[in-house]
C-alpha positions, 0 to 999 in steps of 0.5 A: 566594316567587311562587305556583304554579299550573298547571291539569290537566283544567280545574282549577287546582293548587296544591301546598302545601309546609311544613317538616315540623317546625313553627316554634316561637314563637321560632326558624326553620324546620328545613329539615333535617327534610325538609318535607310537603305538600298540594295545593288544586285549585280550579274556577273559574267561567266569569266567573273566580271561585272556585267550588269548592276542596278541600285533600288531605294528600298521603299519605306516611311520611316527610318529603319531602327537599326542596321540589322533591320534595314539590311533584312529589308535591303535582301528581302527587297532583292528577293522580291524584286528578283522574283518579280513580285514589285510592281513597278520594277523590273530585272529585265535589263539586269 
């Protein structure tokens, strides 16, 4: 699976999307579990380095139904926080 990033603000976005149900030692995911995500958002330096990088658990009740839907969740999280319109959460250390 390729990487996703895009950026918001000056930051980059990464959603993080996983099955909801962990795979065991033996076996395969159960996509039909649904899935949860995070999202990381990194500040890079002028030279192009990695400065600063946070991962947030995306608040949610139940698992998403697809992936596509828990990564909209993941950016649209990401926007939010970065605007600081979540209560509770904070991009001053980013």
């Amino acid at each position: 699976m390729s990487e996703y990033v895009r950026t918001y603000r000056g930051l980059e976005i990464y959603p993080l999307v996983y099955s909801h149900i962990p795979r065991e030692a033996v076996g395969s995911f159960d996509y039909d579990a649904g899935f949860d995500a995070a999202v990381r958002i990194c500040r890079r330096g002028t030279d192009g380095t990695l400065t600063a990088s946070r991962v947030f658990r995306i608040p949610h009740r139940a698992p998403f139904g697809d992936a596509g839907e828990a990564r909209r969740a993941s950016n649209d999280y990401a926007e939010r926080l970065i605007d600081g319109e979540v209560d509770g959460q904070s991009m001053r250390d980013l």
